[in-house]
N, C-alpha and C positions, 0 to 999 in steps of 0.2 A: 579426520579432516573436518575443519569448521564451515557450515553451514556459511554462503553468500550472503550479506545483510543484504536485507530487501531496500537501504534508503528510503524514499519519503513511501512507498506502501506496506511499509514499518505501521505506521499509525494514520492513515488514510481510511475516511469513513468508509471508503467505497472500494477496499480492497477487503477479498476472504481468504482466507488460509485454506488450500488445499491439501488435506493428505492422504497420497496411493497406500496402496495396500502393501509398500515395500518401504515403506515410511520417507520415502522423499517429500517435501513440504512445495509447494504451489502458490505464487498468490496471482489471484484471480482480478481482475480491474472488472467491476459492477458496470461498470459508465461503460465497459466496450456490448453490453447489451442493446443499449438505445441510440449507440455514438460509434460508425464505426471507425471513427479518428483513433480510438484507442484501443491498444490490444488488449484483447484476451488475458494473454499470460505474458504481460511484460517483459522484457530481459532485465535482468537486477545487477547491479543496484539501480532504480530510478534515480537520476540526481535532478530532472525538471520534468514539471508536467504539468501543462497547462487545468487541468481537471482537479490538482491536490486540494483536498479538504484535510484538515488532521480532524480526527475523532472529537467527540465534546470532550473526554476529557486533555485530551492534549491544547485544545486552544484554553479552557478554565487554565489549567498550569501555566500555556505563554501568558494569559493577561495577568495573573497573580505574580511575576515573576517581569513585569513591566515596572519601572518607579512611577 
């Protein structure tokens, strides 16, 4: 079976990959620490979120990929 795409905590600064000791994979929202607007453990796929950051290297590729 394929693994759920996580959508935008794909490549979100503030998302961490979690994995159990049974190899299911987790992603974790950072911002539900200090925020508790946002969950913990997501339901995936995310498709909006007021909190998305993409990683540095994901916004370097969007501007380079801008005309």
């Amino acid at each position: 079976m394929d693994p759920m795409p996580p959508g935008l905590c794909g490549d979100c600064r503030h998302s961490r990959v979690i994995v159990n000791r049974r190899g299911s994979r987790f992603y974790l929202c950072e911002r539900s620490r200090t925020d508790p607007a946002y969950p913990r453990y997501p339901r995936l796929p995310v498709l909006r979120c007021a909190g998305y950051e993409p990683t540095p290297a994901e916004a370097d590729r969007d501007q380079r990929s801008r005309p």
